[in-house]
N, C-alpha and C positions, 0 to 999 in steps of 0.2 A: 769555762773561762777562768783565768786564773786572776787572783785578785791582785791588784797593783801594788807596788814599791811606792814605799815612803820616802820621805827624803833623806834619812838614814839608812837605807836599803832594807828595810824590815816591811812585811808583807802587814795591809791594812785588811785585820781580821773586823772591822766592825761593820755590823751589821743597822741596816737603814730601820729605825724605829717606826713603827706604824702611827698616825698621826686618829688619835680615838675624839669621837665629838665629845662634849661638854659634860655628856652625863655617860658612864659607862653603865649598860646593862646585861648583865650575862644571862644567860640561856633560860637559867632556873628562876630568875628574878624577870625576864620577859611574860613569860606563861605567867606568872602570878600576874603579874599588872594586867597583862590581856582578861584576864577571867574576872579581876576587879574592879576593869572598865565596863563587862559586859554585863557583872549584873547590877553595875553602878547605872546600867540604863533602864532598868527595870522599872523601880521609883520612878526615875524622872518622866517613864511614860503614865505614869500612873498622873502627872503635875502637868505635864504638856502633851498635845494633843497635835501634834504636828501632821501638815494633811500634805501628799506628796507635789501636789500642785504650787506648793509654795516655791519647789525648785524646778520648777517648768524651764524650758531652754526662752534666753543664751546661761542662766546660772548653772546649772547641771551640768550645761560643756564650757564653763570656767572652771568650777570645780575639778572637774577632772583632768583640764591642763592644768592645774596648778599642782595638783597632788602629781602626776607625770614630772613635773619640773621639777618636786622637792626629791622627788624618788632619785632622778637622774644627777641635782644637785649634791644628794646625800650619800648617793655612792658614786661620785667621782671625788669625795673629798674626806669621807670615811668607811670608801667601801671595804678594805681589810679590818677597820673593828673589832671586837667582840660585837658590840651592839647590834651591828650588820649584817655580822654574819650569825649571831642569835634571830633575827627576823626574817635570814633567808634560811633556817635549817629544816631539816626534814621532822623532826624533833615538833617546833614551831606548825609545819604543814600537818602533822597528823594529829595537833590540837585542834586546828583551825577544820580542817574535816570532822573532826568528831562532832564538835559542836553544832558545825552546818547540817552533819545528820537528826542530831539530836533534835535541832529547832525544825528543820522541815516534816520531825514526827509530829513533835507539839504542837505547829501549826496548824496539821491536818487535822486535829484532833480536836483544835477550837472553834466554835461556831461563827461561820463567816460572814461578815454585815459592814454593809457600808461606812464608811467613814462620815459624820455630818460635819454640815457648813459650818456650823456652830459647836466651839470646842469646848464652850460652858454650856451643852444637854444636857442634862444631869440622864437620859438616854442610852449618850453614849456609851461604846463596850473599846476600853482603853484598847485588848487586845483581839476586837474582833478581826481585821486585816491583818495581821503578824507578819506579811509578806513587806510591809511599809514601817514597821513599830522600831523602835530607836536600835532595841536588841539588835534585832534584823541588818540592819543597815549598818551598825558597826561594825558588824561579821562580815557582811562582805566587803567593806571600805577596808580591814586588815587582811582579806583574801586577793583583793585586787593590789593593794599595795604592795604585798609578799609577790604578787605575781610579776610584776613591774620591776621591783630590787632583782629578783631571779635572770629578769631576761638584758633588764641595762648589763648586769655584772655578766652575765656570759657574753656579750658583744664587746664589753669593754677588755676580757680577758683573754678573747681567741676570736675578735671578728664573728661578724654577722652570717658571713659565707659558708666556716666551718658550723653555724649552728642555725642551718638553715631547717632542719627537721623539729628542731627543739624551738625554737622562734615560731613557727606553724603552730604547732600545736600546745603550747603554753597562750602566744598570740592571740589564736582563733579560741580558746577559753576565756582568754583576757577581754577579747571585745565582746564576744557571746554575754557575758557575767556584766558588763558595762552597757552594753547596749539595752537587757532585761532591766538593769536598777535604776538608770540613769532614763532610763526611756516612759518608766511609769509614770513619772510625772508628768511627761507630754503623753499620755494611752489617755483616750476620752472611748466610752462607751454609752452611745445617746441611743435612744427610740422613738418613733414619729409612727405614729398612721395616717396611713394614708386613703382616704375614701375612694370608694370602688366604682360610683354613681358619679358621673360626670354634671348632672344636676344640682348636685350641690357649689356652693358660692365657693366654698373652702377650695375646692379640686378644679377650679376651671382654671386657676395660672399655676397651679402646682403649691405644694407644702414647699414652706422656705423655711421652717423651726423643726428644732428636737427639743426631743428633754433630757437634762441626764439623771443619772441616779438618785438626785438630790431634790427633782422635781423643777431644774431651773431651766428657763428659754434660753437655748443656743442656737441663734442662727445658722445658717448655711451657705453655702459660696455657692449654690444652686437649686434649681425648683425639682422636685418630686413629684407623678403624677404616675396615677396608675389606669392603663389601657385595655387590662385585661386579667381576669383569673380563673386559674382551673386547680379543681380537683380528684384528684387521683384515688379511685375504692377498689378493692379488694373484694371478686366476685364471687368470693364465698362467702362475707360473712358483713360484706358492705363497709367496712371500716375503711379511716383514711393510711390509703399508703405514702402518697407523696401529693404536695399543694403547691404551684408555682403562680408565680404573677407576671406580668409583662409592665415594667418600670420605665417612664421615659423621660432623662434627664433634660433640663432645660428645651423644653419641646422636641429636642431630638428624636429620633426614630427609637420604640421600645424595644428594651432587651430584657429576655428572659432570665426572672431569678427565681430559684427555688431552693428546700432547704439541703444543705451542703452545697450549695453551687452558687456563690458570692457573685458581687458587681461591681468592679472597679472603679467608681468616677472618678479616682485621682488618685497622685502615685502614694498617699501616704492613709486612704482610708477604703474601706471595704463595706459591701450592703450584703446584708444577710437578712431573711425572709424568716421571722423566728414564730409567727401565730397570724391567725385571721379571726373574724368575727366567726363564735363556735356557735352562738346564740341564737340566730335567725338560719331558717334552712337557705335564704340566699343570704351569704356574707355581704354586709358592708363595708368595711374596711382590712382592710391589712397591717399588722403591723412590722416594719422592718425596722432593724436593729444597726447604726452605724458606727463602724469601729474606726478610728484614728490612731496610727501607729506608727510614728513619721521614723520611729527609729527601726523597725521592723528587719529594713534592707542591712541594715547595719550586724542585726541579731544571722541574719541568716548567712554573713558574709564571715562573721566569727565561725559560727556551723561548718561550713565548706573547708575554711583553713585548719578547724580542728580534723576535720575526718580526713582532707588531705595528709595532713601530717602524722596522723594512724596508721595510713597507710602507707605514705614511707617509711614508719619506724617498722612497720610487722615487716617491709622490704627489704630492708637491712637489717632485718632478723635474721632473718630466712637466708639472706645471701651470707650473710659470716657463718651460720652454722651449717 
């Protein structure tokens, strides 16, 4: 296009100035403040003791429309930048990876133990869960925000349509990575036994309590009751191969669990069969394990979009070349 006449007939050579936020930060001064936020969280885990249940939903999915809104707000209004475009570079992503490797070595590599209730134990191990610790969680609140500036600015700059492959698969990482962090706070892992002896007082209407890792009573939106159990030996050498029970929710007709072979009572929690009584040659109880994971369908539906979108990129591989 050619650029238009003045009102003197002289062509208007200036160019529109990029409109920078409040604070400019270039490339090389991003990465420093990143690495001086992350180990500026270090200390502060060592002073707070922050337990993920604190951000249980609806706060977890505030948080994360809000952070979506400033993402979207900050590049429709400085997304040509330096600062911007320092937080979307590749420069930026292969810091933020390195590091994500680095921490998920060191966290395998420290000894894993529950968070307590109480954050003045003198007990406590600041970094025994690393997976929930301040580090942790700043890392990927600046992975998921870089991922979010990436995909607003390609939709804002060439439509969603032409970046339908790149949307999938940035997308389906983005909620994968959201669904895992955001969602621990709603994950409850409880355990109950449940007696085997219909004799006893405890099992004639069913278990209606768990415990969790912290040894607290959490109720249940249904009765537990166990109908039946078998075990499975090995006719050589008489050892257990496999042990199932028959569980019958809310008086319902019982259904078979055994271990790998879960029970659904509801769409967001799962029964797994993890031990029975090893002590008496006839078991008296069993104990099953209940996991809560409301965000789970959320994690798996990131999954799908990512390998979807794998698989049209290796498809448009393959066809251009």
């Amino acid at each position: 296009f050619r650029t238009p006449l003045k009102g003197d007939g002289r062509r208007n050579t200036s160019v529109k100035k990029v409109q920078n936020p409040p604070i400019i930060i270039p490339h090389s001064l991003m990465i420093r403040l990143f690495y001086l936020l992350f180990f500026l969280c270090l200390p502060l885990q060592l002073l707070l003791s922050v337990r993920p249940s604190a951000f249980s939903f609806p706060l977890n999915a505030v948080l994360a429309g809000c952070m979506v809104a400033l993402c979207i707000v900050a590049e429709r209004e400085w997304g040509d930048s330096v600062s911007l475009r320092s937080l979307r570079s590749l420069r930026f992503s292969c810091h933020l990876l390195g590091t994500l490797a680095f921490c998920c070595v060191a966290g395998a590599l420290l000894p894993y133990a529950h968070i307590p209730s109480d954050p003045s134990d003198p007990t406590s191990k600041p970094f025994s869960d690393f997976a929930v610790t301040l580090p942790f969680v700043f890392l990927l609140v600046c992975i998921l925000m870089q991922l979010t500036l990436l995909m607003v600015h390609r939709v804002r700059k060439k439509g969603w349509r032409k970046n339908t492959v790149f949307l999938l698969v940035h997308g389906g990482l983005w909620l994968a990575l959201l669904a895992g962090f955001a969602g621990s706070a709603d994950y409850k892992d409880l355990r109950t036994l449940l007696p085997l002896s219909s004799s006893q007082p405890s099992s004639r209407n069913g278990i209606t309590t768990a415990y969790d890792r912290e040894g607290r009573t959490i109720p249940l939106a249904y009765s537990l009751q166990t109908t039946g159990f078998r075990i499975k030996r090995s006719p050589a050498d008489k050892s257990v191969v496999q042990y199932e029970a028959d569980i019958s929710i809310d008086c319902a007709p019982a259904q078979r669990v055994a271990v790998n072979s879960p029970l659904t009572p509801r769409w967001n929690e799962n029964l797994y069969l993890v031990s029975y009584d090893q002590n008496n040659p006839s078991p008296t109880y069993v104990v099953v394990q209940i996991v809560r994971q409301p965000w789970r369908h959320l994690l798996l539906a990131g999954i799908v979009m990512l390998m979807l979108g794998t698989l049209l990129l290796f498809g448009r591989t393959k066809k251009t070349n």
